[in-house]
N, C-alpha and C positions, 0 to 999 in steps of 0.2 A: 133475241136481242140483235140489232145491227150494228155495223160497226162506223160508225159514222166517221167522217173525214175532217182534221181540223183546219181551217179555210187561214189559205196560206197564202199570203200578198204577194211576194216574191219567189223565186227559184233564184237559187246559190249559184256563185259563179265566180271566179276569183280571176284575177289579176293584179297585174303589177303596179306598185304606185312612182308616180316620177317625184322628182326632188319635192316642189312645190305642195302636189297633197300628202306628202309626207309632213312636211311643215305643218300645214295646215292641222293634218291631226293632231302632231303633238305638241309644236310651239303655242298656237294659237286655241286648243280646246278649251280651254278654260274659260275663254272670253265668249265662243259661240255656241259651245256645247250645253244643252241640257239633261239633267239624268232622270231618267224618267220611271223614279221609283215610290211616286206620292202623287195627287192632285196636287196641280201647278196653279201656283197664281201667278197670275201671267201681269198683274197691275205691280209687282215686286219685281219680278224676272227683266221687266220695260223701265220700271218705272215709272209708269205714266196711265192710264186707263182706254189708252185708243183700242180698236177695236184687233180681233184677232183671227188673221186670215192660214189657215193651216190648209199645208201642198206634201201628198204624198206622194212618193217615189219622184223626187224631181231631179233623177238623173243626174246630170252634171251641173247642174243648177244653173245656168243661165239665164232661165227665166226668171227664176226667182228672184236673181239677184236682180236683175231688169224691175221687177215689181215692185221690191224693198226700195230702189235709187227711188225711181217715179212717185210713191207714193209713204213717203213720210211719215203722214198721217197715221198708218196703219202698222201694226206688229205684226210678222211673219215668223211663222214655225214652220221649217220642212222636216220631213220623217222621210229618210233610207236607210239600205242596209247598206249601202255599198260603198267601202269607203275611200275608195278611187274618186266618186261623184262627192263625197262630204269634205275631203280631204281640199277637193277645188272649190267649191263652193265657199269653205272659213279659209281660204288664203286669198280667193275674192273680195270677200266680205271685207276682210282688213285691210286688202288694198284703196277698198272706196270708202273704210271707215264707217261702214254700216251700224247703226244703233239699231235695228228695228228688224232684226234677223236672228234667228237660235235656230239649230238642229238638234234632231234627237236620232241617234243611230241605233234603229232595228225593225222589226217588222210590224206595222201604222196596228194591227187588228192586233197585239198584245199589249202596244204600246199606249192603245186608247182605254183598253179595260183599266189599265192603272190609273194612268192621267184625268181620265173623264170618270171612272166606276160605273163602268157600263159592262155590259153582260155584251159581247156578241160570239 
């Protein structure tokens, strides 16, 4: 028997959070935060049926948030673990008043078997 390796998105690493993503996690989670313990319906989560663009490990989220302004249209989910990058990301969000943006905090290849019920 081998002993095979469980495929791991991320490596741990910690640091400190400033004022801001501290907010962010814990004034603001509720608003941007998803928990990611069932298949999401994301037409509930939005409200609305647009389409649904998911970004892993988006770092400090910049882009993301860049993506969500621009494009309306469309619902974004980001997945990190790291919540220095989540923490800026939902105190962004709230600053530009983002409808079309949710995170879910942890590692994308566990967080998909629940969400989606896929094997990988």
């Amino acid at each position: 028997m081998t002993n095979l390796r469980k495929i791991q998105s991320f490596v741990r690493r910690s640091g400190r959070l400033t004022p801001s993503q501290q907010k962010g996690l814990t004034n603001l989670w509720h608003r941007y935060a998803l928990e990611a313990t069932d298949i999401i319906d994301f037409a509930m989560v939005f409200n609305n049926n647009n389409e649904v663009v998911l970004e892993i490990g988006f770092g400090n989220g910049d882009t993301l948030i860049k993506m969500a302004e621009q494009n309306p249209q469309l619902n974004y989910i980001g997945i990190e673990v790291y919540e220095a990058g989540i923490g800026r990301l939902i105190n962004n969000a709230d600053i530009k008043q983002l409808k079309n943006l949710k995170v879910i905090k942890g590692d994308a290849v566990e967080i998909l078997k629940i969400i989606l019920k896929i094997i990988l």
